[in-house]
N, C-alpha and C positions, 0 to 999 in steps of 0.2 A: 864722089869723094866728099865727105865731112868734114870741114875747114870748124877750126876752134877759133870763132870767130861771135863777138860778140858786138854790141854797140849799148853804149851807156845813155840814156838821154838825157841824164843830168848834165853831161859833158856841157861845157860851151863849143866844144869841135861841132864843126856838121858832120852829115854821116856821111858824106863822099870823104873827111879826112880822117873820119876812123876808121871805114875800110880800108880804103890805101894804106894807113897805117900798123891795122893789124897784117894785112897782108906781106908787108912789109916785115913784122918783126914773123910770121909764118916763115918766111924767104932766111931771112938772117940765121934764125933759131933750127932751118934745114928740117922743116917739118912740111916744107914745101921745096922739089926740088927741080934743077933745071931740067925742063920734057914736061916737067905734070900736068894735068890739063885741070885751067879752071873748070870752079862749077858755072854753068851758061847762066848767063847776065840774071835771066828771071827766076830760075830756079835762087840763088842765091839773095836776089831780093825779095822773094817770096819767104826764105826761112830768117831773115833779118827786118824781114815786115816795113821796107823803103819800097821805095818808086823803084822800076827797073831801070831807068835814065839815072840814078843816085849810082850804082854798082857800076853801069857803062860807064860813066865819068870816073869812077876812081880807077877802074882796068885802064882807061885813055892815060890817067895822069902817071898809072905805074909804067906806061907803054913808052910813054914820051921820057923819060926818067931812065930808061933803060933797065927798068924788072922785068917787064915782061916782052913778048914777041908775038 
């Protein structure tokens, strides 16, 4: 799956709070929907070019938040 999912690093956000938050507007906007399966932690840090502990943290904080399962 291809998530339209970007990270700015001008941002002052870190990038554990721009994934969660694009992921997040993904979820709202219904371009993500409930069932789909993320992409696996490293593959998704790998095409965002973070740490794979960066994408597990933001999947933990959508987990704990009640996005994901």
């Amino acid at each position: 799956m291809a998530l339209t999912l970007t990270l700015d690093p001008r941002s002052p956000a870190p990038a554990v709070q721009q994934i969660a938050d694009g992921l997040r507007v993904l979820l709202v906007q219904g371009e993500l929907s409930p069932g789909d399966m993320l992409p696996p932690v490293r593959v998704l840090a790998r095409e965002l070019v973070v740490h794979f502990n960066t994408v597990a943290e933001a999947y933990r904080r959508l987990e704990a938040e009640g996005w994901l399962e």
